[in-house]
Structures are given as structure tokens and as C-alpha cells.
C-alpha positions in Angstrom: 25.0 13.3 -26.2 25.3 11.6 -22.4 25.7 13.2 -19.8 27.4 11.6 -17.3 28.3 12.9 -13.5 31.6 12.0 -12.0 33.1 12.5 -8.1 36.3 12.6 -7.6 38.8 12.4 -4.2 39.5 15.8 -2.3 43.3 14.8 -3.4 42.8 14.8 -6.9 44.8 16.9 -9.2 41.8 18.6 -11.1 43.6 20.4 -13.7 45.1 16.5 -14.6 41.8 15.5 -14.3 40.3 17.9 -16.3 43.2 17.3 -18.9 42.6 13.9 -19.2 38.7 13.9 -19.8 39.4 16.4 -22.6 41.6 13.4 -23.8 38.5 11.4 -23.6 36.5 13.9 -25.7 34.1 15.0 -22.5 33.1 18.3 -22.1 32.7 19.5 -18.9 29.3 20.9 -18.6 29.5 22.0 -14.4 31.9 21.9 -12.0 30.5 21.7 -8.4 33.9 22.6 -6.6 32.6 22.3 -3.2 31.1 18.6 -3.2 34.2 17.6 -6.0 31.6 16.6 -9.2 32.0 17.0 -12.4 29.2 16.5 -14.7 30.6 15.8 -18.2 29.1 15.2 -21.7 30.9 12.5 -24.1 29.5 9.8 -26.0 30.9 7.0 -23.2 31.9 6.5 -20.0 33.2 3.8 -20.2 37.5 5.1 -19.6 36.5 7.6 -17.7 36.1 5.7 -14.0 39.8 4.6 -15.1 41.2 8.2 -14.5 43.1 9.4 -11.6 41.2 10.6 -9.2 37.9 9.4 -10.3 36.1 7.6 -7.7 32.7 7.3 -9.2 30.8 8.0 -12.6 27.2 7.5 -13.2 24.5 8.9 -16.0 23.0 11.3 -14.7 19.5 10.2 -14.9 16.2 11.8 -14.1 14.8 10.8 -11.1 11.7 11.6 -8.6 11.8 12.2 -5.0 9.5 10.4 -3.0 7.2 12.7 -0.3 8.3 11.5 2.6 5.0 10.4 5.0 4.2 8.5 8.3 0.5 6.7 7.6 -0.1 6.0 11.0 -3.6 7.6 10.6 -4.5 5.0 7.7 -2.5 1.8 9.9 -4.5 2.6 13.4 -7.7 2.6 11.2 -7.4 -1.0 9.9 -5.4 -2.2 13.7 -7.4 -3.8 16.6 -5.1 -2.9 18.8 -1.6 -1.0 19.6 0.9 -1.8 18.5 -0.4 -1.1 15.0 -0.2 -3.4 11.7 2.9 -2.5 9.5 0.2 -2.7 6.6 -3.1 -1.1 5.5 -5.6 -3.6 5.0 -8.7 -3.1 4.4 -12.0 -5.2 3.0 -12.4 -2.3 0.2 -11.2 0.8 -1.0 -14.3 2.7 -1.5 -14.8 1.7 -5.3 -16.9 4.6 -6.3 -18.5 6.1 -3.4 -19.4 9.5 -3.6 -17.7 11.8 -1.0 -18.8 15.5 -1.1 -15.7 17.6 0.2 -17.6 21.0 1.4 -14.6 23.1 2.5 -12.0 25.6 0.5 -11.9 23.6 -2.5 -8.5 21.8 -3.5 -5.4 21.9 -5.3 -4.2 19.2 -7.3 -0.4 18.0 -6.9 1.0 14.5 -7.6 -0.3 12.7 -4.0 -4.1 13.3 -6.0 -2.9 12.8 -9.5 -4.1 9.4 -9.3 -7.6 10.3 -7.5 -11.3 10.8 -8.9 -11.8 14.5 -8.1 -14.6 16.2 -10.1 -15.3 19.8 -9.4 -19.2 20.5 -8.5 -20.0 23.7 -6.9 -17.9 27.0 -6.1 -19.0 30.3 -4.1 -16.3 32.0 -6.3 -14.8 31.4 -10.0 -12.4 28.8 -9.2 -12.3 25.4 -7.3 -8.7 25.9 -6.0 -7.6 25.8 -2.3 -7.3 29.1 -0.9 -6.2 28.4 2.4 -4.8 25.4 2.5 -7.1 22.9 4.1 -10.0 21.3 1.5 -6.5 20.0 0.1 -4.8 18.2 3.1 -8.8 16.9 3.6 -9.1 15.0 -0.3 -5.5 13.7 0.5 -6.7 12.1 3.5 -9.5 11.0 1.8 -8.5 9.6 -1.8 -5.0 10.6 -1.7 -2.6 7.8 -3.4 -0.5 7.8 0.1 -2.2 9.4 2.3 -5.8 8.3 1.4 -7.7 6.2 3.1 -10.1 5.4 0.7 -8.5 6.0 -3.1 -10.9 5.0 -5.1 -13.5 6.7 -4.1 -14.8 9.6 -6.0 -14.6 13.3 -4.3 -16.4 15.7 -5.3 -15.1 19.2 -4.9 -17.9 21.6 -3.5 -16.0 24.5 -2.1 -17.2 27.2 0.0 -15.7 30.9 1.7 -13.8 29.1 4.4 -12.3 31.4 7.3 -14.0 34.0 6.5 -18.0 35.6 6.8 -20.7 34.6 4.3 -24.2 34.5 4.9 -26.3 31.5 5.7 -28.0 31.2 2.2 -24.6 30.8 0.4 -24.2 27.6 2.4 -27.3 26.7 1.6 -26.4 27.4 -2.0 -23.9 24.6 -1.7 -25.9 22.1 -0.2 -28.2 22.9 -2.5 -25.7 21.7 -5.4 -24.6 18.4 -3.5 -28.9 17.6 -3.2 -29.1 18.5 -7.3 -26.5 16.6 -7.9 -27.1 13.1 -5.8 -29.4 10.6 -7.4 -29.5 7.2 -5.5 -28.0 5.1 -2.8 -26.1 6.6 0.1 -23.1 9.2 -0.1 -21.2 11.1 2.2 -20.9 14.8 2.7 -17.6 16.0 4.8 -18.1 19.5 6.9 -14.7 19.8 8.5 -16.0 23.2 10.1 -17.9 24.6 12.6 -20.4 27.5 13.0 -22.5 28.9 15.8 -26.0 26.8 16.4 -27.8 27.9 13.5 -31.7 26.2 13.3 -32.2 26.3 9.6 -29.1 24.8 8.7 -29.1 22.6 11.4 -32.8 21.5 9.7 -31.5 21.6 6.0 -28.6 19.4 7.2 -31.1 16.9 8.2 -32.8 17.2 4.7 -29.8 15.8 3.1 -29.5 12.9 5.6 -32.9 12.5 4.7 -32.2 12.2 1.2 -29.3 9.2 2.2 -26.6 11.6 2.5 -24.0 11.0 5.7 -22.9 13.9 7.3 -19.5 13.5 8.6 -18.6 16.8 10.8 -15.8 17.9 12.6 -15.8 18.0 16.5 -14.1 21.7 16.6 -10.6 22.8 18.2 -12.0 24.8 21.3 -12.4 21.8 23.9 -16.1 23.5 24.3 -19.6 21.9 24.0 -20.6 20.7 20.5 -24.0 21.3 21.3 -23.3 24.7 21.0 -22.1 24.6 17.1 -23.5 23.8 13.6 -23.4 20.9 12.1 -22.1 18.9 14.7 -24.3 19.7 17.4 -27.1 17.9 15.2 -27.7 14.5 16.7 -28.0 12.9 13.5 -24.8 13.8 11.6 -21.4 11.7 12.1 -19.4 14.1 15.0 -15.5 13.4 14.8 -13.4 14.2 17.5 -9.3 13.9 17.2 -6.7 11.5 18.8 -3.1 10.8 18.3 -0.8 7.7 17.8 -1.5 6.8 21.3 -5.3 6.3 21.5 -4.9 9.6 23.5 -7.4 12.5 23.6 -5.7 15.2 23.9 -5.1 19.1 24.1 -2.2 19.8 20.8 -1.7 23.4 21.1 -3.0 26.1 24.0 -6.8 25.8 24.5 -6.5 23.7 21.5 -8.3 19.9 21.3 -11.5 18.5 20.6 -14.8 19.3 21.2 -16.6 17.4 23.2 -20.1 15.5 24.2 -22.7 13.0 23.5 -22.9 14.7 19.9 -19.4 13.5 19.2 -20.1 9.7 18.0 -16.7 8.7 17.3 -13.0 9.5 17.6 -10.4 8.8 14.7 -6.9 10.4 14.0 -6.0 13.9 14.0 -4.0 14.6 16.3 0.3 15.3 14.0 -1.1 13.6 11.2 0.7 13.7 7.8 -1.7 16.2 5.3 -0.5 17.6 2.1 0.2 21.2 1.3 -1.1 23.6 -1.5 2.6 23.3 -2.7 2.5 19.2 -2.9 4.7 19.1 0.1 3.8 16.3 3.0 3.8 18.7 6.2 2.0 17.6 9.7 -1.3 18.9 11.5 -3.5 18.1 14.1 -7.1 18.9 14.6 -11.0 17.1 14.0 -11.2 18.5 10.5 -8.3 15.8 9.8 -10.2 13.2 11.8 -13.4 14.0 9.9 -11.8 13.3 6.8 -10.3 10.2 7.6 -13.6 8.9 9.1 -15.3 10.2 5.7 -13.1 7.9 3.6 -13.7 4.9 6.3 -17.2 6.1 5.7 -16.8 5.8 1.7 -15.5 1.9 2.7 -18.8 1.2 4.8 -21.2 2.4 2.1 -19.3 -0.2 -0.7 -19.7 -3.1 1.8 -23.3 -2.5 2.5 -24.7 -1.3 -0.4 -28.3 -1.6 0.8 -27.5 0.0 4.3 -29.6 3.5 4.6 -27.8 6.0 5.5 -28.9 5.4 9.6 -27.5 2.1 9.5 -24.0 2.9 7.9 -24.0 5.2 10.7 -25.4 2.9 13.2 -22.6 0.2 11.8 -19.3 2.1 11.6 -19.9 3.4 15.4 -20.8 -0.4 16.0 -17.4 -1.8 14.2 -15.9 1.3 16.3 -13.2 0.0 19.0 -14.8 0.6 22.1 -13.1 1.9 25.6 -10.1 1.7 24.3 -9.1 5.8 24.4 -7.0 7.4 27.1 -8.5 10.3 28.1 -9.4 13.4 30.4 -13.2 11.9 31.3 -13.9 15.1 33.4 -13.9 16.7 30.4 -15.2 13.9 27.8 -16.9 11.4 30.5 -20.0 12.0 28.0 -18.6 11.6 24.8 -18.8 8.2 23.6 -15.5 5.8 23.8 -15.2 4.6 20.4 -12.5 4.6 18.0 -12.5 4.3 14.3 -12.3 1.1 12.5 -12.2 0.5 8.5 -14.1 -2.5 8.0 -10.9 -4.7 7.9 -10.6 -8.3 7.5 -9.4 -10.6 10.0 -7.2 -13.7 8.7 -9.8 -16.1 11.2 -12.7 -15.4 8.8 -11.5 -15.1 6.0 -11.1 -18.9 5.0 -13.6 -20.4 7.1 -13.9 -24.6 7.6 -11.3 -25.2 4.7 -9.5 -28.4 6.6 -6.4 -28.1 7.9 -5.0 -31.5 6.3 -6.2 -33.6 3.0 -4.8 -36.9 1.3 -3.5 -37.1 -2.4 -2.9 -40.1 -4.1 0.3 -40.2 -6.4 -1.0 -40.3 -9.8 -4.2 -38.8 -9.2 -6.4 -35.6 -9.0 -7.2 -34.4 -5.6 -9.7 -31.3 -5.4 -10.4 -29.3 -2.3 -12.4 -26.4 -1.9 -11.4 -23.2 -0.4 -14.4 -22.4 1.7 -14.3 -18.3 2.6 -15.9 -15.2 2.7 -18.1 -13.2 0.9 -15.0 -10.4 0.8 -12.5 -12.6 -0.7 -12.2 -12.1 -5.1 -9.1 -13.9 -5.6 -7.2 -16.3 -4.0 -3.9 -17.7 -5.2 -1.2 -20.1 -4.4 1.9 -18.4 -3.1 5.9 -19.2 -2.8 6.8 -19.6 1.1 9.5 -19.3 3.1 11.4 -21.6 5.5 14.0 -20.8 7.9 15.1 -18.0 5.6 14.9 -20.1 2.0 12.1 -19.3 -0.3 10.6 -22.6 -1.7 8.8 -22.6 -4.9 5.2 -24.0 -4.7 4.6 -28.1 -6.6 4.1 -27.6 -10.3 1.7 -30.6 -9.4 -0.9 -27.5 -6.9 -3.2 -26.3 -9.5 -5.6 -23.4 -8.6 -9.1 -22.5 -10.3 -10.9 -19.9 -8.8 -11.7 -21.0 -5.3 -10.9 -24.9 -5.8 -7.1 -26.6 -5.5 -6.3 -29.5 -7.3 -3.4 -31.8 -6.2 -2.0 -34.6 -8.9 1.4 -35.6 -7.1 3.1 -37.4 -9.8 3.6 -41.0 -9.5 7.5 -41.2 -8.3 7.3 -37.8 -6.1 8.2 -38.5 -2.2 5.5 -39.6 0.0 5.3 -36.8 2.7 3.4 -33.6 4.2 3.6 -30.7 1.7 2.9 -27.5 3.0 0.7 -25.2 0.2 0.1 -21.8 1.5 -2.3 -20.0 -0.4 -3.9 -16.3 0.1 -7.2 -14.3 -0.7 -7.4 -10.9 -1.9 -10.2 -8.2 -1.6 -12.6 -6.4 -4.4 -9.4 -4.2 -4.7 -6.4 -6.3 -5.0 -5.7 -6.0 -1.7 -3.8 -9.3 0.0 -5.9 -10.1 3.0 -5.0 -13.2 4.7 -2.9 -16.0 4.3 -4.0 -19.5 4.8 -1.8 -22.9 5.1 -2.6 -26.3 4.5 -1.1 -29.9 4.5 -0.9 -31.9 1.5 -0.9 -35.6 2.4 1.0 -37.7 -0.6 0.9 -41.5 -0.5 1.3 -44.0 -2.7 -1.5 -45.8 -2.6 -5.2 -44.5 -0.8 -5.2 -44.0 2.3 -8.0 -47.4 3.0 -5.0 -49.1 1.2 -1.3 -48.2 3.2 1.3 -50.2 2.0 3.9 -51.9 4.8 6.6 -50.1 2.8 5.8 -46.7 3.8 5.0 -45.5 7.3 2.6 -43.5 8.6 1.3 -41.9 11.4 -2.8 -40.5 13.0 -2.9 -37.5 14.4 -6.3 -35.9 15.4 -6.9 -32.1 14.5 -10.1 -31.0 15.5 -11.6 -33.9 15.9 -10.4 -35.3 12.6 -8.0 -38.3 12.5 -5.6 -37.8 10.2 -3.1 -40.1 8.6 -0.2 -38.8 7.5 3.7 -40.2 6.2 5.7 -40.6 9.0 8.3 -37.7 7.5 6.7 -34.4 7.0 6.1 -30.8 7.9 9.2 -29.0 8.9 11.9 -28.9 5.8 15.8 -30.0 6.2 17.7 -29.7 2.9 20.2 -32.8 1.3 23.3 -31.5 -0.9 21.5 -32.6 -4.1 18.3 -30.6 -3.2 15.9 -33.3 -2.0 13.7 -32.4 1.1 13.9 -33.9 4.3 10.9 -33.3 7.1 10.1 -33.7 10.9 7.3 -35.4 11.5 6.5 -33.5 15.0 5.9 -36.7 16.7 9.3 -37.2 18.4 11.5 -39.0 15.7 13.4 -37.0 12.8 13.9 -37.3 9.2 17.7 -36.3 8.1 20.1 -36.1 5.1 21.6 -39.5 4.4 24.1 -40.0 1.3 22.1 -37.4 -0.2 18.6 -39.1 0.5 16.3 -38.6 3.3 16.4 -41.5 6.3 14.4 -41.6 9.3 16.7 -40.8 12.2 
């Protein structure tokens, strides 16, 4: 039967009330005195919001709380600058790169229920997070929220973290991760440090060799890298930490990165949103966050250049780095380099590149244009658009196939300017960019103007443009035609429920 919960007002009689649903054939199933609910099973509702006292009834539905979490990390990633996009945007999402998590394995909760996670090496009998930390590192990597790359693949290579284990089991692991990659490049994430050791330093390089990235933590300490394993290698990817500020700085006592020429880049770490072993969002700070988050950029990288060797994904995401833009201490990192992390992110300039600003469509006929833009862009569609607050519907008369618009104005429409706006999308269905264009409609070619309809030149980029002499910015008329402003000092207005120039 329906259960249904109803509140009632701290004046209510409740033994009436509870008199009267029994009249209604509802059994009261709990009574929660203190907040004055009832929740109540009967076969409708429908009387019961009629009863004194009621003030509310409602089924009492499932429903699922959302993790509250602040994505800064993944918005400063894909920004040029402070203040930071309100969205992530990104060129891909790391379609099926291979990132090898080597830290305390990870425990699955619903912010990685949608992730590729595929369990490939453990020291002990079971791949599960013991400490709480290869977990916060696969959300920031893949997680559905929190990830910065989701649809790459992770796979799970966990090792005795915070405690002692000799070198060979390490090597054990790597072992695994070489066994197991075949070709192109993937990326390995050590979000630890360990005291300069030579061989692993020298098998660390093997696996770059092999087109494996190393992605490695700075370390907490505010010490030398040079004087820790793997980051003190010159070849691997060294992460130090920063916080929503572009700052580089100390987050706890005698706690903050690393530093030196060994540390290549700097992304977020620094209160960071991570998920728990218990699938709670809590916040952290430290360089095994921002190695993680540079590991998924990495992931995003590897997709766009698929031919890149390892070296040169390297080379290119400290390249596409934001450079001297971090506030910091430079007595203490004057020799680390001054790079921030970047995702390869699109900017709206490129993405539709020479498309023209303005074209001319004769009433009655088929007008094609093509969309000229990049190599990132899969889709790009036609979209509603707003003005001054109303939404306008896109011409049933804008036809879109693939990359090429077709404009067939029918023959009675209104000559005018029509804006179109039209957007791409990435490899991952990401929206990207927006464009807008200008939609000339005339009755007769443009070689051809007829005395009866005015018109206007206007030069845009060094294109002359003719154009109706009422266009571009919309004023609405009581029976829903469309009036415009030409821009060019006269008006178009509402007239008797027609437009008339003014």
C-alpha cells in the first residue's frame, strides 16, 4: 500500500488528527513527535491534505543524496586565468588511456561506479584501500565528479603504502605494470616518496623507456626533491601542490611541497575535494592530490597526440603549462619551474576558424555554408538562443548536415538579418564553443536589389556586406512578428502589429 508522509502545525490537535486519518482508512506507521510528521499508509492521499491541521502530504519516495563537492581542482585545470570558468571543458576525456594507480589500491563507492577500474597487481590478497589514499587518487583521476579524466581506464596496481617493504616488492609491481603494457604511451602515478634509491631510480627510467610517463609526487616536507625516489629522477613528471589561489604554499606545520628543478609542474592540491574509503567527499591537501590530477590531464594529452612518445607528451603538457603565473616563496622555490597545469582545453577563437561572419540567402532558395573548424570539433549543431531574457526557437528553414548549413528562407518570410548560433562539441560530447552568424534574407539576389526593400553595406573584415536595412537586434509586435535594429543609427519598431522603420 502507499505510504505517504504528512506535517502538520505545532497547534494541531493530534489525537483529532490521528482520529480523522483512521476515518480515512490510514494507518499510521511512525510518528516523529518532535519535527510533527506522520508517515501514514492508505491507499490515497488524496482527503488527507483536507484535514485540520495538515499542512503538507507527500509520498514518501526514495530518494539519493548528492555528495556535496567544490571542483575547483578540475575548473583551474581547463581556466587561463583567475577567475576560473564556471565549467569543465576540456578537448577530451581520456577515451581509453591507460593510467597505472601504484599506491594502496582502491575502494569502490558510487563517485567510481561509473569508472574503468581493472585490478592488476597486489602485494597482498586484496586490491582494496587500506589507508585511505589510492582511493581519493582514482577519484581525482576517473571519478564521475571529481575526475578529471573519466573515461580513462585505471588500472589498480597496489602496493604496502605507509609502511616498510623492501625494494624488490616495488619492483615486483613495476614489474606487473611492464608485463602488462603492450603499445603506445601510458601513464604510471607514484603519489609517494622514498629515500634516493639508484636501482629504482634506474628501473623507473626502464618503464619511461618502454613509453610509460611517470607522474610523481613532489613530497610534503618543503625539502629537496633531489634527495627522494622517483621524483628526484629528471625524467619522470614531478608535481608540486597549489591552492585555489595560484599560491604555493605551506598547509599544515612544516607541511608543503617539495621543491626544485626536478619538480616540472605545479597543479592542485592544496583543500582539494577527494573521496573517502566510506564514499564520503571530505577535503585534503598535498602533491599526491596534484599528481593525480596531473595524471588524468596526462591521460587527456596522450588521446590528443596519439603518436607523441612519451618525451614529447611530457615535453608538451609542461609546454601548454601556464607559465609565471604562481604566487610564491621564490627563496624557497626560485628553482622550481613556474608552470601551472593546463588540460588541453579548447579556446572558442579556434575552434571555428574563417567561417564568415555574414552570408546572403535568397527567399526561395538553398543557401549552403560551410563551417570551417578544427580538427577537435565531432559535432556541431544548431542551437535555440536567447535575447534580452526570451529564448527564440532557431528557422525551421536552418538545416544542418555534419559540418555544412543550409538556409532555404521561404518565399513570403521577412527580409532581414537572422541570427543562427550554432556550437561544436568534442570526441566526448563535451560543448566547446559557440559560434554566431548572420543570415542575410532578400528577396531577390543580392546583384539584383529591388527599390522596394532597403538595404545597407557594411564592411567586416574587409568584406562588404549588404544587408536589409532592419536587422540584428530583436523587438517583439503583440502578434509575434519580429522587429530589428539595424545598428546603423535608425530603428525598426512595432507598428499596428507590423514592423516600420522608425
Amino acid at each position: 500500500m502507499p505510504i505517504f508522509n504528512v506535517a502538520y502545525d505545532k497547534t494541531t490537535n493530534i489525537d483529532e488528527l490521528l482520529s480523522n486519518l483512521s476515518l480515512q482508512n490510514a494507518t499510521v506507521v511512525k510518528h516523529l513527535q518532535n519535527i510533527r510528521l506522520l508517515t501514514v499508509e492508505c491507499s490515497t492521499a488524496e482527503h488527507i491534505s483536507a484535514l485540520p491541521g495538515v499542512i503538507a502530504v507527500d509520498a514518501d519516495g526514495d530518494i539519493t543524496p548528492n555528495l556535496a563537492t567544490d571542483i575547483w581542482h578540475k575548473l583551474r585545470v581547463c581556466s587561463s586565468s583567475l577567475p576560473m570558468r564556471d565549467t569543465y571543458i576540456t578537448k577530451n576525456l581520456g577515451d581509453a588511456v591507460v593510467v597505472y594507480l601504484v599506491d594502496s589500491g582502491i575502494t569502490l563507492s558510487e563517485e567510481l561506479n561509473e569508472a574503468t577500474i581493472e585490478n592488476l597487481y597486489s602485494f597482498s590478497d586484496t586490491y582494496t584501500d587500506d589507508i585511505n589514499h589510492g582511493t581519493a587518487l582514482a577519484a581525482l583521476i576517473a571519478g564521475k565528479t571529481l575526475g578529471v579524466s573519466p573515461k580513462c581506464i585505471v588500472k589498480n596496481v597496489k602496493i604496502a603504502m605507509n609502511t616498510t617493504m623492501p625494494v624488490s616488492e616495488l619492483l615486483t609491481a613495476f614489474d606487473a605494470i611492464l608485463a602488462d603494457h603492450t603499445t603506445g604511451v601510458s601513464v604510471v602515478n607514484c603519489s609517494w616518496v622514498v629515500a634516493k634509491n639508484q636501482i629504482l631510480d634506474l628501473k623507473i627510467q626502464e618503464l619511461q623507456d618502454e613509453g610509460l610517463i611517470v607522474v610523481a609526487a613532489a613530497g610534503n616536507d618543503v625539502l629537496a626533491a633531489n634527495d627522494f625516489s622517483p621524483v628526484g629522477l629528471d625524467t619522470v613528471m614531478g608535481v608540486a601542490a597549489a591552492d585555489s589561489f595560484d599560491r604555493v604554499i605551506n598547509w599544515g606545520p612544516s607541511a608543503g611541497s617539495n621543491w626544485g628543478p626536478e619538480v616540472d609542474i605545479t597543479a592542485p592540491g592544496i583543500d582539494v575535494s577527494v573521496l573517502s574509503n566510506t564514499g564520503q567527499i571530505v577535503e585534503s591537501s598535498g602533491t599526491s592530490l596534484a599528481a593525480a590530477i596531473t595524471s588524468g590531464a596526462m591521460a587527456q594529452f596522450v588521446k590528443q597526440h596519439p603518436t607523441f612518445t612519451a618525451n614529447q607528451i611530457k615535453a608538451e603538457v609542461i609546454s601548454k603549462g601556464l607559465h609565471d603565473l604562481l604566487f610564491r616563496n621564490e627563496s624557497i622555490y626560485g628553482t622550481t619551474p613556474n608552470v601551472l597545469l593546463r588540460c588541453p582545453t579548447p579556446e572558442a577563437a579556434t575552434i571555428f576558424d574563417g567561417t564568415p561572419p555574414s552570408i546572403d540567402a535568397k527567399k526561395g532558395v538553398t543557401t549552403t555554408v560551410t563551417i570551417v573548424h578544427t580538427d577537435d570539433v565531432s559535432e556541431i549543431t544548431i542551437n535555440d538562443i536567447v535575447i534580452n531574457g526570451t529564448l527564440r526557437r532557431c528557422f525551421d528553414w536552418v538545416a544542418i548536415t555534419g559540418n555544412t548549413l543550409q538556409f532555404t528562407p521561404p518565399a513570403d518570410f521577412p527580409s532581414a538579418a537572422y541570427v543562427v548560433m550554432y556550437s561544436g562539441k568534442n570526441s566526448s560530447s563535451q560543448q566547446i564553443s559557440y559560434g554566431v552568424m548572420l543570415v542575410n534574407v532578400f528577396t531577390h539576389d543580392v546583384a539584383e536589389l529591388s527599390s522596394g526593400e532597403k538595404y545597407f553595406t557594411v564592411e567586416e573584415n574587409g568584406v562588404v556586406i549588404v544587408k536589409p536595412a532592419s536587422c540584428v537586434f530583436y523587438a517583439s509586435c503583440p502578434n509575434g512578428n519580429e522587429c530589428f535594429d539595424d545598428g546603423k543609427g535608425g530603428s525598426c519598431i512595432c507598428s499596428g502589429g507590423g514592423c516600420v522603420d522608425a
